[in-house]
N, C-alpha and C positions, 0 to 999 in steps of 0.2 A: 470447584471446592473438593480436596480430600475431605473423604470422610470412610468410616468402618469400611462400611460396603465396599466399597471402592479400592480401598487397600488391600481387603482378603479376596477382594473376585481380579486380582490384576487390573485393574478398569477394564472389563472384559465389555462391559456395556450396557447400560442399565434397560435395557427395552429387548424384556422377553417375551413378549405377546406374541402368540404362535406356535411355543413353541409345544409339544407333545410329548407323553409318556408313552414307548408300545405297552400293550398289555401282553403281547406275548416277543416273545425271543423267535424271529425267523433263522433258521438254521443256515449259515451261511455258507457261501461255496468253501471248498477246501481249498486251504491255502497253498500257493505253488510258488516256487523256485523263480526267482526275475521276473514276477507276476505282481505289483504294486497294485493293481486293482484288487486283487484278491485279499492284499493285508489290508487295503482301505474297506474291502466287504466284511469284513469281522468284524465293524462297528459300527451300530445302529445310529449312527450323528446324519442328521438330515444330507443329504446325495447331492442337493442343488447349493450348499455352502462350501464356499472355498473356506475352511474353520482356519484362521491361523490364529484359533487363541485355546487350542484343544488342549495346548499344554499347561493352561492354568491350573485348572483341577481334572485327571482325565476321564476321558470315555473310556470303557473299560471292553477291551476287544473279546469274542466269544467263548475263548478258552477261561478266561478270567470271570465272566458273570457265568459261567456252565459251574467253575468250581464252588462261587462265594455262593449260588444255590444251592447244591451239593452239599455243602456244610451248611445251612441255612437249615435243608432239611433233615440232614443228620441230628445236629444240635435240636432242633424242635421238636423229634420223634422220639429221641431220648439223650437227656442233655447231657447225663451225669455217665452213662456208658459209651455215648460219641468223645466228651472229653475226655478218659482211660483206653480206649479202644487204641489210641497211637500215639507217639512223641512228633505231633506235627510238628511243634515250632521247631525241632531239631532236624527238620525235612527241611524245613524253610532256610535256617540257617545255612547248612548244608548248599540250597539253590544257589543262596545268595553268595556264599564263599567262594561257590564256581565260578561265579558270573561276575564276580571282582577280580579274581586271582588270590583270593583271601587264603592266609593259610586256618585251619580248624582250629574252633573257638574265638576268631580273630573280629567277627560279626556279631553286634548287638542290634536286637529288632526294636523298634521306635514305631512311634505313632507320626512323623513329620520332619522334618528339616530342621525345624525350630525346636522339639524336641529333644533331637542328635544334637545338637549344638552348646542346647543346657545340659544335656545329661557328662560332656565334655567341659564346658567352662565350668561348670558350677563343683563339678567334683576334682579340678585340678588339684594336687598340692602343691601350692605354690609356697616357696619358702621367703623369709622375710627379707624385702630389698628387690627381688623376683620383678620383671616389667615383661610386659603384651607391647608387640607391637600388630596393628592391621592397618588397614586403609580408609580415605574418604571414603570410599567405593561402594563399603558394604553395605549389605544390606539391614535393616531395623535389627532383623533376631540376630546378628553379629555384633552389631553394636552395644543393643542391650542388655545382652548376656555379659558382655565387657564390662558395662558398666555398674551390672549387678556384682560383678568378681570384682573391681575395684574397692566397690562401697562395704563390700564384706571383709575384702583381706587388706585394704590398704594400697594394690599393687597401682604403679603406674602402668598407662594405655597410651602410646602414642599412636597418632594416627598421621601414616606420609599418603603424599599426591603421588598416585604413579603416572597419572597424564595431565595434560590441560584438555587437547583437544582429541574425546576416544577415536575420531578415526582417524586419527594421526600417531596412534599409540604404536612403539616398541617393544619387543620384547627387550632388547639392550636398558631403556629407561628404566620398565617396571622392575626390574633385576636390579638394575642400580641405587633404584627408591630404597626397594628394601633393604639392600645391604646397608646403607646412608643410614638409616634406620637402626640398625642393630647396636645392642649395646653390651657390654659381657652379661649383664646383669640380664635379658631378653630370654627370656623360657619359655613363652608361646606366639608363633607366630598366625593371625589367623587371617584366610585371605577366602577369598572367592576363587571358584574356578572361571565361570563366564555370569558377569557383571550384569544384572535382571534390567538395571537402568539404560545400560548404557548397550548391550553384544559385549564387549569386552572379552577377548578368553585368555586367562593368565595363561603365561608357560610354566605349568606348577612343576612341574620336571628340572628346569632351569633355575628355579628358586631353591630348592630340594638338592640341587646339587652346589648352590650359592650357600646353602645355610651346612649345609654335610663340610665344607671346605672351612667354614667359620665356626663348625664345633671340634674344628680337632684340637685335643690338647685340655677339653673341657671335661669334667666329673660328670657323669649318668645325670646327676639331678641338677646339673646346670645348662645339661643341651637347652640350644632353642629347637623344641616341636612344632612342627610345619601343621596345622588345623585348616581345614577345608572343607568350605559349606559348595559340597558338588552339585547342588539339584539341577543345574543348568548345563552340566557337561552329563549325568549320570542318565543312561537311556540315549543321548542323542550321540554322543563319542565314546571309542572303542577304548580308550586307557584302561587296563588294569590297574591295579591299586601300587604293582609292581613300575609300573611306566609311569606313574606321578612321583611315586617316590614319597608320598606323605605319611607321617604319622599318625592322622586321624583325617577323617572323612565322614562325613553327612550329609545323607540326602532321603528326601521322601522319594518313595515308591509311585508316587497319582502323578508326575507329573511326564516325560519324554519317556519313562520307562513304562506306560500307559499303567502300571499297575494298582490295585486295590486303593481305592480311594483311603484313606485315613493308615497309609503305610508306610513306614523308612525302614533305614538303617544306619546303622554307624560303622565301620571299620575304623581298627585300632591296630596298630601293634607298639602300643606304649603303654596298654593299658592299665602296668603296675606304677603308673603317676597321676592315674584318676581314679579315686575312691568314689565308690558306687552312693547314689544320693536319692535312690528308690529301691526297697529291697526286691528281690528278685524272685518271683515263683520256680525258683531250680532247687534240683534235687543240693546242690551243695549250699546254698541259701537257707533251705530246712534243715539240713545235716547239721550247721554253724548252730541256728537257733536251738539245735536239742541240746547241742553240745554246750551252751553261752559263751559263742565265740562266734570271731569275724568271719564269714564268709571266702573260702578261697578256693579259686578253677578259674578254667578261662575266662579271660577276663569279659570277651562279648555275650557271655553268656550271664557272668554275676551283675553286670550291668544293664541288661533285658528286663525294662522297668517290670514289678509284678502287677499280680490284680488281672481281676478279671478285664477281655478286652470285647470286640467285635472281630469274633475267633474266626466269621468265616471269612473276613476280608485277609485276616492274617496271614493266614493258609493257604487262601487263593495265590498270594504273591510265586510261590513256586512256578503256579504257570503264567505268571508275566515273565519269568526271568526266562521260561521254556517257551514262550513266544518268539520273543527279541533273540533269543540265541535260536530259534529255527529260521528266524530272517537270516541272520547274522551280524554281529556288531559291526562286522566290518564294512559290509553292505549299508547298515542305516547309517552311521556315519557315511558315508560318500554321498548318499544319497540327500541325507540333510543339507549336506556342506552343497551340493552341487545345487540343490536346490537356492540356498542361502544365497550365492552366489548368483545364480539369475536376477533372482528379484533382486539385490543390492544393486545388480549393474543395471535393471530397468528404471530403480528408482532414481539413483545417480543421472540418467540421460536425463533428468525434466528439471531443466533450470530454477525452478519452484520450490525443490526437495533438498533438504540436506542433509544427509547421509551422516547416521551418528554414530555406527558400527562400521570398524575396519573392514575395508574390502579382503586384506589378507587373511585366508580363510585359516591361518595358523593361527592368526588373533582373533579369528569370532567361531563360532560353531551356531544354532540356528537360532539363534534369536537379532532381529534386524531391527534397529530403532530409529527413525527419520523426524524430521519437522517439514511441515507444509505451509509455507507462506500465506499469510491470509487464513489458516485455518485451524483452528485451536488441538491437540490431539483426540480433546473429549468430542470435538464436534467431527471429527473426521472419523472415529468410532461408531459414530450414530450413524452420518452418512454412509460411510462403506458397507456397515451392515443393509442398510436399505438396498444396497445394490449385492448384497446375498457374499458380502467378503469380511468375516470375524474376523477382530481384531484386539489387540488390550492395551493400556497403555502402563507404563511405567509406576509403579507406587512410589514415588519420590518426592521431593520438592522439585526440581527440575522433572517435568513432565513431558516423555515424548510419546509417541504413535509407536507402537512396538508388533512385529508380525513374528510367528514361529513356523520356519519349517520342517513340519515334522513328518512323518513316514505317514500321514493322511494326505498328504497335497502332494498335488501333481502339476509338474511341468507347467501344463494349459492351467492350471487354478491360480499360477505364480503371474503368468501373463494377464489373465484377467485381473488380478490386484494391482498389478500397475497402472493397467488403463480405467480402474475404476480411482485410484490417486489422481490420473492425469485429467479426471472428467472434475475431480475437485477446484482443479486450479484453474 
């Protein structure tokens, strides 16, 4: 049975007995150059689990819990002169610009994925007649967000198939879906980068340059904008924001980019066709209200919902981006994919398994999703954890067995999850 739990922990697994809080932080080796051991020692996740489910909600590797302490005890020793002592979030922003290719002001900070996503649908202005087009694909906070924007402005949601069967999937198809799809009248298109159900990795590049070929000739407020809920590409593949080519993008922070649990962002650069729908604690935010007038500067910054947050998770994000950029983006993607890749082709060998993520690692990046004959995904969750290999499965109505390889596993951890598959069957 879905049920809450289950949907917000990814079906990570319901049986945590054992599991332990440290009470202190061991200082870990220092991290080195073509050293994967040494970036799996910056985080305190038990040594004897092969985790392929760490990208649910993340572990937060040394440099990241060194900071959110840091400001932990800043804020507690004195709260009202640690908040005036700097313009963090403007540090952060800044990070996270780098670590996109964002240009300045082009980044707004979010609490989540699903956050970034409403604070994009819900503020569109969408004019009257205006229609969404996305996919079966997506995910709840895609959908529902849609449907909220429907039921307020009126606008039509079409939703096309871009496959039947995902490890059969094309980039030529899903291209074609969507153009099939479009109508003059289409002003936002909103898709997934890599499909949480399924692996699936759209070619948002190839979309982006399908929808750039079908706006010419179109007025500013009739283009269709490309929207993109990245949490599954963002941290685990190297695209900058310039290499998708999208108009908007959201993604939280906790998940492949191991950063500050309760963190995102959003990248824009449309940002003057979405009105801000939480006011902003920025200086031009206050300037507007003395003045009684609307709010205006960049746009990721008037849109950085205000209010007080949990300032020292917020902050910390700097050194998640300063992590993943001392590995390198380009390094954790190969490493992902290469990873991805073993286990797909282990799982694939056992007659038992059916492989629901494209072996072409253009169409998947690290999240791998099978069925096992004879064996439910919830029960094969349970099991493989017994044999010390985490796992989550699919929040969906179609439930699979879902593994993630992320920049915690190794080679040998990928081999042991196959043979603990193979011990199921």
């Amino acid at each position: 049975m879905l049920n809450r739990r289950t949907l917000l922990l990814g079906g990570a697994g319901a049986t945590l007995a054992g599991c332990t809080v440290p009470t202190e932080d061991p200082k870990p080796p220092r991290l080195q150059e073509n050293d994967w051991a040494s970036v799996r020692a910056q985080f305190t996740l038990d040594p004897k689990d092969a985790n392929f489910a760490a990208f649910v909600l993340a572990a937060h590797p040394a440099p990241v819990r060194a900071a959110i302490q840091r400001h932990r005890e800043g804020l507690d020793g004195d709260t009202a002169g640690y908040l005036e002592s700097d313009d963090r979030d403007a540090a952060v922003r800044a990070a996270a610009e780098r670590y996109l290719g964002a240009g300045q002001g082009e980044v707004a900070l979010t609490d989540s994925t699903t956050m970034g996503l409403s604070l994009i649908y819900s503020g569109f202005r969408l004019r009257q007649g205006q229609e969404v087009l996305t996919t079966e694909h997506d995910f709840y906070a895609t959908h529902e967000n849609l449907r909220m924007l429907a039921e307020r402005t009126g606008a039509r949601v079409t939703r096309v198939r871009l496959y039947d069967d995902p490890a059969k999937a094309s980039a030529d198809r899903i291209v074609a879906a969507l153009k099939a799809g479009l109508t003059p009248r289409t002003r936002i298109v909103a898709v997934t980068w890599v499909h949480s159900g399924t692996g699936v990795r759209l070619p948002v590049r190839a979309i982006a340059d399908m929808l750039a070929e079908a706006n010419r000739g179109r007025d500013d407020k009739d283009r269709a904008l490309l929207c993109v809920d990245g949490v599954h590409g963002f941290g685990a593949l190297a695209d900058s924001v310039t290499d998708l080519g999208c108009d908007f993008l959201a993604s939280g922070a906790h998940k492949w980019l191991f950063g500050p649990r309760g963190t995102g962002i959003v990248y824009g650069r449309a940002w003057e066709h979405v009105a801000p729908i939480i006011p902003s604690f920025s200086d031009p935010g206050f300037r507007a209200w003395f003045g009684n007038s609307a709010p205006a500067g960049p746009g990721g910054l008037i849109n950085t919902p205000g209010g007080y947050k949990a300032f020292e998770h917020r902050w910390a994000m700097a050194e998640a981006f300063a992590f993943q950029t001392g590995i390198g983006k380009d390094r954790v993607q190969e490493r992902t994919i290469e990873l991805a890749t073993r286990l797909k082709q282990g799982l694939a060998a056992n007659p038992r398994v059916r492989l629901i993520t494209p072996m072409d690692p253009a169409l998947s990046a690290g999240l791998v999703c099978c069925e096992i004959d004879g064996v439910t995904p919830f029960q094969a969750t349970e099991r493989l954890r017994a044999q010390r290999v985490l796992t989550s499965t699919t929040p969906y109505l179609q439930v699979y067995l879902r593994f993630g390889t992320s920049i915690l596993i190794s080679p040998e951890q990928v081999d042991q999850a196959v043979k603990a598959v193979a011990a199921l069957t």
